[in-house]
Every structure is written in structure tokens, then in C-alpha cells.
C-alpha positions in Angstrom: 9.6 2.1 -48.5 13.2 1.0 -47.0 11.2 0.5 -43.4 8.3 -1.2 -45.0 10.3 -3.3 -47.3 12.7 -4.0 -44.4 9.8 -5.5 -42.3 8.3 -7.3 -44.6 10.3 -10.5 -44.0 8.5 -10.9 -40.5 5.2 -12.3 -42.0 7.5 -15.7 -42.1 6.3 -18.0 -39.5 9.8 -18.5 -38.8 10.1 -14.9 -37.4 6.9 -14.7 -36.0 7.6 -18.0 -33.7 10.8 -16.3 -32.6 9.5 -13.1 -32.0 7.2 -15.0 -29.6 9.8 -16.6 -27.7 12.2 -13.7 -27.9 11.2 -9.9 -28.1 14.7 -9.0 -29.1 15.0 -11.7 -31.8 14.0 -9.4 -34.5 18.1 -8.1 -34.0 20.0 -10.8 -33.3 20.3 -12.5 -36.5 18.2 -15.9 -35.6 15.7 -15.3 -38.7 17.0 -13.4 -41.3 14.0 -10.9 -42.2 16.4 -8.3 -44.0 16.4 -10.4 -47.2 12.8 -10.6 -48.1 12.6 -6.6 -48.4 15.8 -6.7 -50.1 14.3 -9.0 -52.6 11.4 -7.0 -52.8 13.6 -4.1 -53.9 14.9 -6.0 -56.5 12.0 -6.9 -58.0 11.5 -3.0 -58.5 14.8 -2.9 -60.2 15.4 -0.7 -56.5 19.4 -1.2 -55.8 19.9 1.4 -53.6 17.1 -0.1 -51.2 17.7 -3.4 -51.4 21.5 -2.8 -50.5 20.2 -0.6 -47.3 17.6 -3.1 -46.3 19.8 -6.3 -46.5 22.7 -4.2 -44.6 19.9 -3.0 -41.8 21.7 -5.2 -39.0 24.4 -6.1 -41.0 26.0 -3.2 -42.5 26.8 -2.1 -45.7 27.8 -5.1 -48.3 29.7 -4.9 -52.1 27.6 -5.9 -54.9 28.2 -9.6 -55.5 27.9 -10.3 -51.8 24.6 -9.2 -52.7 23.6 -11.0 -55.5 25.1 -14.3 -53.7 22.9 -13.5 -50.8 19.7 -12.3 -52.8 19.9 -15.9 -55.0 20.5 -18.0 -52.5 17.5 -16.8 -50.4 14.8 -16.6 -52.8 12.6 -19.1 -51.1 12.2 -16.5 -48.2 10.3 -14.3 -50.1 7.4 -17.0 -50.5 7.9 -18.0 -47.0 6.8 -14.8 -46.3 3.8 -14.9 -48.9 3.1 -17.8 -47.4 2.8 -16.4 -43.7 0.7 -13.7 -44.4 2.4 -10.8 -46.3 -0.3 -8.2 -47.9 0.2 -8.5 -51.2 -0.2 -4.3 -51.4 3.2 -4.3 -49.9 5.2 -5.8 -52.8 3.0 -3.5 -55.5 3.3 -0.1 -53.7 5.1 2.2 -56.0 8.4 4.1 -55.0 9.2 7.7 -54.9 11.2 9.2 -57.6 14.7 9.6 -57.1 15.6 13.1 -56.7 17.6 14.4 -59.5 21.2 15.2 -57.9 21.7 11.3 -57.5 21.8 10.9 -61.3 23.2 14.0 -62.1 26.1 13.3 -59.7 28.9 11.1 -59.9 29.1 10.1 -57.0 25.2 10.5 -56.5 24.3 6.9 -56.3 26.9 6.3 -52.9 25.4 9.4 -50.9 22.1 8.2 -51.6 22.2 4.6 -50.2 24.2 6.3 -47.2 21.4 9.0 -46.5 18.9 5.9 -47.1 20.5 3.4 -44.7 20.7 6.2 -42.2 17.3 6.9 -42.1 16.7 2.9 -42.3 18.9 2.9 -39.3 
């Protein structure tokens, strides 16, 4: 879902005309794509993912950075409605957390690190 999620911010015409101009453009930071799957996450009540999605290019940011980020770029999420995003991609459901994150203090951390590694 991180992948998915983390791609779904290129159905914004924005993206897709800068893609078309520049291949690379998808890393340099132009169009910010990161933040739609970010805010998808959110919607799921997904913390860990949207933290490892919005830090794909990035890196890892603290909480409130976050939340700063994730309200003041709302609009991208329709943006990308807008341009085409399936609508499959926002409903699809996530896999369970395994059980060691919650059993484990300091279960939540190691997950979003093994989840932005494999994002990564």
C-alpha cells in the first residue's frame, strides 16, 4: 500500500506535464506527489504510512511537521481526483499490523523504519 499510496499523487496533471518534459522529475521535488498518498493514509487513520510516504524523497519528518504539511496540502488530493485517480485506490483495504508492533514499546518506530525501507 506504501508504493501504491505513494504514487497515487501522479494522477495530478501537474505531475503528469512534468513527467512529460522531464523523466527524472518524479525525484526532484518540482511536483510534490508524496503528499496525496500521505493523505490517503490518513484518511485510513494509517500513521505509520503516511509518515513513510510523505518522507519517500524527503526523509523521515516529526509529527507536527506532518500535520502542517498534510493540512496545508489538502487540495492535492482532489487535484489528483481530478486528474484521473481510480477511485479503487483510496478504498483498498490495508493489511493488519502484525502483532509485535503493538505489543512492543518501541514497536511503532521499527515499523515505520522497516516500512520506509521497503518504500525506499
Amino acid at each position: 500500500m506504501a508504493g501504491l499510496w505513494h504514487d497515487a499523487g501522479k494522477y495530478q496533471d501537474a505531475f503528469q506535464r512534468r513527467i512529460g518534459r522531464d523523466p527524472d522529475a518524479h525525484c526532484n521535488g518540482t511536483v510534490d506527489h508524496a503528499t496525496v498518498g500521505a493523505l490517503i493514509a490518513e484518511q485510513h487513520g494509517a500513521a505509520a504510512l503516511a509518515f513513510v510516504i510523505a518522507g519517500h524523497h524527503g526523509g523521515l519528518t516529526d509529527r507536527e511537521k506532518l500535520r502542517t504539511r498534510l493540512a496545508n496540502k489538502r487540495d492535492l488530493l482532489e487535484l489528483a481526483r481530478l486528474g484521473g485517480l481510480p477511485g479503487w485506490l483510496e478504498s483498498e483495504p490495508l493489511p493488519a499490523v502484525p502483532g509485535w508492533v503493538r505489543s512492543n514499546p518501541e514497536g511503532p518506530a521499527l515499523w515505520i523504519r522497516f516500512l520506509f525501507s521497503s518504500l525506499v
